[in-house]
N, C-alpha and C positions, 0 to 999 in steps of 0.2 A: 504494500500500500504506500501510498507516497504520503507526505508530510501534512498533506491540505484534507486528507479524508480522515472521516470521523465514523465509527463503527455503531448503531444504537444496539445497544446490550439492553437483555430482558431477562432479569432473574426468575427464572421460579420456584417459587415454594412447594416442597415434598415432589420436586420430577423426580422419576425412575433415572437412573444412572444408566445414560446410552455409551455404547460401542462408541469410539470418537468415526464415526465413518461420515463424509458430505453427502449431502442430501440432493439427490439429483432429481428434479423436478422436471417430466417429459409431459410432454403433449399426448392426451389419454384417445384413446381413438372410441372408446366408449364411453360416454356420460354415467357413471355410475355414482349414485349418490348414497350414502353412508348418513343412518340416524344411527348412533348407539346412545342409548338408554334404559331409561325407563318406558316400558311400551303398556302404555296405560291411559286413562282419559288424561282429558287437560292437560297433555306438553303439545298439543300444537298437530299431531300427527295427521288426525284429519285433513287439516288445510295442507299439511307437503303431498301428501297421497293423492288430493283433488289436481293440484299442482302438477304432479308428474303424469297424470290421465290426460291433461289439457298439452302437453307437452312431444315432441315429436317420439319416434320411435326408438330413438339412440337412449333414452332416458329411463332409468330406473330407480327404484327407491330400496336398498335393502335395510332393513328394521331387524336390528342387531342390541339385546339386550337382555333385560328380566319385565315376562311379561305377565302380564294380570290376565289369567284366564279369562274372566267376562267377557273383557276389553278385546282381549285374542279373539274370542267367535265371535262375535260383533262384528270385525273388520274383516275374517274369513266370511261372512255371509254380507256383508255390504259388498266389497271389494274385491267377490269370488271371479269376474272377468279380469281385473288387470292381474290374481297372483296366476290363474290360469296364462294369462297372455307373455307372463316373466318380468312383465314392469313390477311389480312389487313383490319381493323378496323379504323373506324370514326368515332370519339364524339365529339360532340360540346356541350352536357348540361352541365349547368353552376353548380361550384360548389364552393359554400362557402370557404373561404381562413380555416374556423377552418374544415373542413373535407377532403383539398387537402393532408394533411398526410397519412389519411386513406384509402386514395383512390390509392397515386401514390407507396406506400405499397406494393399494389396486384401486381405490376408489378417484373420483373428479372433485367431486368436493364432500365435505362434512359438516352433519346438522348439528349444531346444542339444541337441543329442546328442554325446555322447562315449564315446569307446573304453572301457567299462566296465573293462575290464583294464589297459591303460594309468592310466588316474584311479587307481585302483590302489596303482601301482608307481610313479608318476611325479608326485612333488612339485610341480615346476616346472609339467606338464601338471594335476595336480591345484588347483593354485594361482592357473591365469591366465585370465582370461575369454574368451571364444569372440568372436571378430571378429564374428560374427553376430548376438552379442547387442550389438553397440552400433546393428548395422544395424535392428535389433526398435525399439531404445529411440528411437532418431531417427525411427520410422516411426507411435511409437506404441502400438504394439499389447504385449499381455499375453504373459509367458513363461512357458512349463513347462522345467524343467532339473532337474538330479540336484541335490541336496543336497550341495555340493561347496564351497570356498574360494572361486575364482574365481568361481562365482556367487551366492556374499551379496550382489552389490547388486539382485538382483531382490527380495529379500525384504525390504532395508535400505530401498529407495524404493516399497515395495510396486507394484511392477512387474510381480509373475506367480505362481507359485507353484514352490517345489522340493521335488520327491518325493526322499524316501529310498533306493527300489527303482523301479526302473523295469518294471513289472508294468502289463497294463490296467484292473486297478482300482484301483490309487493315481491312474495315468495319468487314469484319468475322474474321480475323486474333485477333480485338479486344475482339470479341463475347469468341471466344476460349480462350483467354489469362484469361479474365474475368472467364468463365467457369471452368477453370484449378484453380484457387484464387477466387472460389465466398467466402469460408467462412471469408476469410483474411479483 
């Protein structure tokens, strides 16, 4: 680096200890889009799901996490055409914290969802960042989140984008915005 450039460093609190390897970020030939959570009412799921049905065919949603049975057949009989079609995708196998790198890797970009009602009511909750999104940032890839405290650092390291409402046209408006800066 020469004398005039300046590097921004991001600490964070409680990361996993990576391999020192560079992180090489390639142009995805597939749109694959990555939620890991909680898959349950109220983080928002409905509206990415609506999102990626209005969306071309390159696009998929895979829903990776601990799911609330109710909630799981509910979405299995709402959404039984798009997991038939392969636009939405379910995993629940469990995967070692030293290969969640390599795995959330394969994806285009990565959702935080959160309990819109909880973010809410709940400072602490409204305030701290999603374990998921350090696993996004170590992996590489671009974030969509809510417009929340805990997630200014997507926007602070231009990282992804954060919607205001979580709706499918904000939600694609991010997809695009992202798309337009994925090398960035």
């Amino acid at each position: 680096l020469g004398t005039d450039k300046t590097i921004e460093v991001f600490y964070i609190q409680n990361a996993p200890i990576l391999a020192s390897q560079p992180i090489s970020v390639k142009e995805k030939k597939d749109k694959r889009i990555l939620y890991m959570g909680n898959i349950d009412f109220g983080y928002g799921i409905e509206q990415f799901i609506e999102c990626i049905k209005e969306l071309d065919a390159g696009y998929t949603l895979t829903l990776k996490g601990i799911k609330n049975d109710t909630y799981f057949n509910w979405l299995n009989q709402e959404y039984s055409s798009l997991i038939n079609s392969g636009k939405l995708v379910f995993d629940f196998e469990y995967i070692a914290q030293s290969k969640v790198i390599e795995f959330v890797s394969q994806f285009y970009i990565g959702i935080t969802g959160y309990d819109l009602t909880l973010a809410k009511q709940s400072f602490n909750y409204f305030s701290s960042p999603a374990g998921k999104l350090f696993n996004y940032y170590a992996a590489g890839i671009p974030i969509i989140g809510i417009d929340i405290i805990g997630l200014k650092s997507v926007t602070d390291f231009n990282a992804g984008v954060l919607i205001d409402e979580v709706i499918p046209e904000k939600i694609k408006d991010a997809i695009r915005t992202i798309v337009n800066k994925y090398q960035m």
